[in-house]
C-alpha positions as a Markdown table, in Angstrom:
| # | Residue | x | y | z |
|---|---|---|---|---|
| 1 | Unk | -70.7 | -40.2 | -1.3 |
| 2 | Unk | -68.8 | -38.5 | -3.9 |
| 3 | Unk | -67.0 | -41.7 | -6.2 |
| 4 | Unk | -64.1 | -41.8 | -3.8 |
| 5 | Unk | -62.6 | -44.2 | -1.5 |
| 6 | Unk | -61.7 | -43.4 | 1.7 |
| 7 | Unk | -57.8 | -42.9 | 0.8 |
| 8 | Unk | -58.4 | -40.8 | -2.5 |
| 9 | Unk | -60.8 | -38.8 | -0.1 |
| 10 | Unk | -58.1 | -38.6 | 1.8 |
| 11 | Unk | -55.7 | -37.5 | -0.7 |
| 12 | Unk | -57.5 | -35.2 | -2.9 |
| 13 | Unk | -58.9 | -33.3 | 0.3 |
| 14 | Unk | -57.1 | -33.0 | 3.2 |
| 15 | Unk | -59.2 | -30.9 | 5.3 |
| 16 | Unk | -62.5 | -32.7 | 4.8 |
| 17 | Unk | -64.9 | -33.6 | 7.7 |
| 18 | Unk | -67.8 | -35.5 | 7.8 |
| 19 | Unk | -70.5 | -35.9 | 10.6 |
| 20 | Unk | -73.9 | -37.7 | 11.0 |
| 21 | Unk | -76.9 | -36.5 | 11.9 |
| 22 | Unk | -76.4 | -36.6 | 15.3 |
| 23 | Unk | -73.2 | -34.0 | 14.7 |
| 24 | Unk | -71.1 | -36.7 | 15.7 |
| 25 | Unk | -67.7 | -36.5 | 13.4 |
| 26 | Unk | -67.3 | -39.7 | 11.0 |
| 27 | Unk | -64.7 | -39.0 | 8.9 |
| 28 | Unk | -61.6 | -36.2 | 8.6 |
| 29 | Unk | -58.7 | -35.5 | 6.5 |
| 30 | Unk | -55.4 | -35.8 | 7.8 |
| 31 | Unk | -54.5 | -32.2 | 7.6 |
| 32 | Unk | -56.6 | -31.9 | 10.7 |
| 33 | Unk | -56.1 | -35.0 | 12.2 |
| 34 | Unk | -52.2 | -33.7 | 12.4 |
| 35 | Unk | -53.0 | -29.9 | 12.7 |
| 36 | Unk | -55.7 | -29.6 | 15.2 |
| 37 | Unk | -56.0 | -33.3 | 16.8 |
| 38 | Unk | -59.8 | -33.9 | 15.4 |
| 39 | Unk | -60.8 | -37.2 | 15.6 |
| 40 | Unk | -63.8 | -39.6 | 14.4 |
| 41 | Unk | -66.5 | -39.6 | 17.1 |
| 42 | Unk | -66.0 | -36.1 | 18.4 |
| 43 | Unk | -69.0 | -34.1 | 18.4 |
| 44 | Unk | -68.3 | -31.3 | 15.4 |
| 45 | Unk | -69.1 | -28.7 | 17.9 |
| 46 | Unk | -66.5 | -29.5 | 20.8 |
| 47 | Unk | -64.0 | -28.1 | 17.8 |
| 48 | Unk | -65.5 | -26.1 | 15.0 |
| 49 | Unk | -68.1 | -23.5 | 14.9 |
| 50 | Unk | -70.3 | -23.7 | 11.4 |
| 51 | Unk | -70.9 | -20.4 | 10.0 |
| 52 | Unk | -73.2 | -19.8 | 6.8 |
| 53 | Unk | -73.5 | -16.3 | 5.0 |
| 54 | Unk | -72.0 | -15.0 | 7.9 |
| 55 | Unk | -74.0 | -16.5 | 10.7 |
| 56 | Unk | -72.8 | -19.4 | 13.7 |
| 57 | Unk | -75.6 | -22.3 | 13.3 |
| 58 | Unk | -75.3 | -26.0 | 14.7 |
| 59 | Unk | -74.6 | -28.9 | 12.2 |
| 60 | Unk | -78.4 | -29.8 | 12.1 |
| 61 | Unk | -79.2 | -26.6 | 10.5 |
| 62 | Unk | -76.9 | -25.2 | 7.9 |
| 63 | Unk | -78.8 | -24.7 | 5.2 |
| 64 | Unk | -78.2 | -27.2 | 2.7 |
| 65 | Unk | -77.2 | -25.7 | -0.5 |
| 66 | Unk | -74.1 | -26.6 | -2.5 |
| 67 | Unk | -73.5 | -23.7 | -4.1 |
| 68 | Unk | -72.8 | -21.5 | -1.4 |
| 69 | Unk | -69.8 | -21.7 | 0.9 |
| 70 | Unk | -69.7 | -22.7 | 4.4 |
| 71 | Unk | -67.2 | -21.7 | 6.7 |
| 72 | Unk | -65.7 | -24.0 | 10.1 |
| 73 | Unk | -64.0 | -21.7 | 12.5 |
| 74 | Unk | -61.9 | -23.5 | 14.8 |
| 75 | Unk | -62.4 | -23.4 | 18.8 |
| 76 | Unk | -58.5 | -23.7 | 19.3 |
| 77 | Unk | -56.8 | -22.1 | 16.9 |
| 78 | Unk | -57.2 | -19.4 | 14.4 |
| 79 | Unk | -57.6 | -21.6 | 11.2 |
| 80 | Unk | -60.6 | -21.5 | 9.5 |
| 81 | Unk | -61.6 | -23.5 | 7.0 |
| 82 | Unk | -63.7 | -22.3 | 3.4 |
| 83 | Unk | -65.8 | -24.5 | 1.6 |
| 84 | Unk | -69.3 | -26.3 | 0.5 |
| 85 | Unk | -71.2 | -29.2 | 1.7 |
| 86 | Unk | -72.1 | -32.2 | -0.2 |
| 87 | Unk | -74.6 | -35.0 | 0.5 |
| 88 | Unk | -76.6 | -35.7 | 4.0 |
| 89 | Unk | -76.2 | -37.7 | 6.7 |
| 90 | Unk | -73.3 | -37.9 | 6.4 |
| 91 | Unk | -72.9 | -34.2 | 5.5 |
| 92 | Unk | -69.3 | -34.2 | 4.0 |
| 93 | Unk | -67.3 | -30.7 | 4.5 |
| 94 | Unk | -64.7 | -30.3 | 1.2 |
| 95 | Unk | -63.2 | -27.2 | 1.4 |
| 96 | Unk | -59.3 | -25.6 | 2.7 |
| 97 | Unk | -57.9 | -23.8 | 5.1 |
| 98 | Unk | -58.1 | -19.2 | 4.8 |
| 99 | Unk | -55.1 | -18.1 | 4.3 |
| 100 | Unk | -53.2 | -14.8 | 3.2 |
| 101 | Unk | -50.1 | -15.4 | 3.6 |
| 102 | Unk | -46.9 | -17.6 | 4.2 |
| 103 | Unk | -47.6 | -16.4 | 8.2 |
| 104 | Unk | -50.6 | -16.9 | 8.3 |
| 105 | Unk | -49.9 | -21.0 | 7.6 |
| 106 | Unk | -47.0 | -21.0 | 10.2 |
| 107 | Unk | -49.3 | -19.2 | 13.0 |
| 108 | Unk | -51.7 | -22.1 | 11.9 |
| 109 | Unk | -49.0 | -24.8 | 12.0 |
| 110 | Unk | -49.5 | -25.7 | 8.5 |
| 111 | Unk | -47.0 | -25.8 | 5.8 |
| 112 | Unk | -48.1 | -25.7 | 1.7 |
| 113 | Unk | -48.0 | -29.7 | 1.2 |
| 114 | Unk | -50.5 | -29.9 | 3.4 |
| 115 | Unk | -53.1 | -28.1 | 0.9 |
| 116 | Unk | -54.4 | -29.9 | -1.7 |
| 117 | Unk | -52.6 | -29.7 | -5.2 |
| 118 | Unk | -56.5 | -28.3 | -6.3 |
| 119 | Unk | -56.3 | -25.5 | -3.7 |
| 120 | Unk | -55.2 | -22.2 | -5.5 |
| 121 | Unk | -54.5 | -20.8 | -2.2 |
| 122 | Unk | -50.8 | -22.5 | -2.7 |
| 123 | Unk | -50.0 | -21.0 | -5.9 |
| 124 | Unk | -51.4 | -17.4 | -4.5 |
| 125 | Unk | -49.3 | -17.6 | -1.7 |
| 126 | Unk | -46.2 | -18.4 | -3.1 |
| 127 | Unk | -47.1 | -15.9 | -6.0 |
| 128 | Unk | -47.1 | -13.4 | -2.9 |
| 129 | Unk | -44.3 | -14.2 | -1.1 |
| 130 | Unk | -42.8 | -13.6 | -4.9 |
| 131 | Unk | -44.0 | -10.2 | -5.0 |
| 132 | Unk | -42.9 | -10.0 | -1.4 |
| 133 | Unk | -39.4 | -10.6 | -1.8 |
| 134 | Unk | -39.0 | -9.1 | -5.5 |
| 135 | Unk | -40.3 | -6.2 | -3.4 |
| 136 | Unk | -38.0 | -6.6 | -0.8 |
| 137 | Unk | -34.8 | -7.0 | -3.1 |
| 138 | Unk | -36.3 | -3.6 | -5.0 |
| 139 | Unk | -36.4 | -1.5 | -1.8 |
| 140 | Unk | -32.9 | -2.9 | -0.8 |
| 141 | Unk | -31.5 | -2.2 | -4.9 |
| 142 | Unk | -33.1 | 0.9 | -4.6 |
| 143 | Unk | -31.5 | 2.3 | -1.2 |
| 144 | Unk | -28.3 | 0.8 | -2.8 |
| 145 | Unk | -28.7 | 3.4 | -5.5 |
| 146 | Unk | -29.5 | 6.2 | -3.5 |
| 147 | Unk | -26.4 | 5.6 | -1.5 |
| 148 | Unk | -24.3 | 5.5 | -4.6 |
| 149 | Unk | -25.6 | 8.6 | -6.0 |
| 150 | Unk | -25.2 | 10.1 | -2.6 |
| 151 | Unk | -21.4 | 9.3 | -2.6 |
| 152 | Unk | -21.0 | 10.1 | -6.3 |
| 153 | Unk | -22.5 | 13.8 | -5.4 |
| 154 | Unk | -19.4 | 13.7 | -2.9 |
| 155 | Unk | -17.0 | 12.8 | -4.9 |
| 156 | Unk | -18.2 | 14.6 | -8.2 |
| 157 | Unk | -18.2 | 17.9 | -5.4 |
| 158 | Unk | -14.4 | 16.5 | -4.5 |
| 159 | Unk | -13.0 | 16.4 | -8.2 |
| 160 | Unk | -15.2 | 19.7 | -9.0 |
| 161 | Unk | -13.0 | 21.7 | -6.2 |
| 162 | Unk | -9.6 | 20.3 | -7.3 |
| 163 | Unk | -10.3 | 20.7 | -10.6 |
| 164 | Unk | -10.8 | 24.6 | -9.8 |
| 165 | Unk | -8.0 | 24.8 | -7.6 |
| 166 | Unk | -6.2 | 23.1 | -9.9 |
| 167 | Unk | -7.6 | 25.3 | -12.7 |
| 168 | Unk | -6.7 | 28.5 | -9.9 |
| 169 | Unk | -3.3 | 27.4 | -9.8 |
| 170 | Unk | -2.5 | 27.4 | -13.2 |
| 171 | Unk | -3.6 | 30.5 | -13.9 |
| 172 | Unk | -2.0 | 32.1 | -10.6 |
| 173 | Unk | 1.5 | 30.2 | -11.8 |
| 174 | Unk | 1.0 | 31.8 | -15.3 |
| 175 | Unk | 0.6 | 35.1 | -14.2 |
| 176 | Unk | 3.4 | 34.7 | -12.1 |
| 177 | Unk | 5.6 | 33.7 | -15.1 |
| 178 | Unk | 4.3 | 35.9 | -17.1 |
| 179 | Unk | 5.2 | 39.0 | -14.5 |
């Protein structure tokens, strides 16, 4: 359908789906095989809904056109899939899984080998939880500080009043020897 075999299908897209014209599933990548249990001869319906610009429509009439994405919401679970169709009967589904965030791939039981080294979701998500924890350690550093300064007020206040009692003394002991 697209120059692949079967296995490089496999490998290069995980989360692809094909079904006939009937809506019967013929082929799926092993991300969902493992994920979500869909198998060859389901009907695509029993698991996914098909949604295109927006709306729910059955297999037979998404609009073809390859330049706009489709979107396959699951019926079990909260993944939902992003993508395009290519060919006909078979209509093959490439596309990934929608996801935000590290969280959002453990709620859907998915870890980041299973996207595909293509999918730029992996490097956004680990760019995130980056940002996350840089920002994290920051708040934490920052706090630290605060607390610091907080006890360097004290003890600045501590040496200022012995320094003038200090500096009280002295002068009370001079005018004592002085007198």
């Amino acid at each position: 359908m697209i120059g692949l075999t079967p296995d490089q299908l496999h490998q290069a897209f995980p989360f692809h789906l094909a079904w006939d014209e009937g809506g019967q599933i013929v082929q799926v990548g092993e991300s969902l095989v493992r994920v979500v249990g869909v198998r060859v001869g389901q009907p695509i319906t029993d698991s996914f809904e098909i949604r295109f610009r927006g709306k729910a429509c059955a297999p037979e009439d998404v609009p073809w056109s390859q330049d706009e994405p489709v979107v396959l919401s699951f019926r079990c679970c909260a993944l939902r899939l992003r993508g395009q169709l290519l060919g006909r009967h078979p209509t093959l589904f490439i596309g990934g899984p929608i996801v935000q965030s590290m969280n959002d791939l453990e709620q859907c039981n998915l870890q980041l080998s299973d996207l595909s080294l293509h999918d730029p979701s992996g490097d956004h998500l680990l760019a995130t939880e980056m940002l996350r924890t840089t920002l994290k350690n920051s708040r934490r550093f920052s706090d630290r500080l605060k607390q610091q300064r907080k006890e360097l007020r004290v003890a600045n206040a501590a040496e200022n009043a012995a320094a003038k009692a200090r500096s009280e003394f002295l002068a009370n002991m001079s005018h004592e020897i002085r007198t």
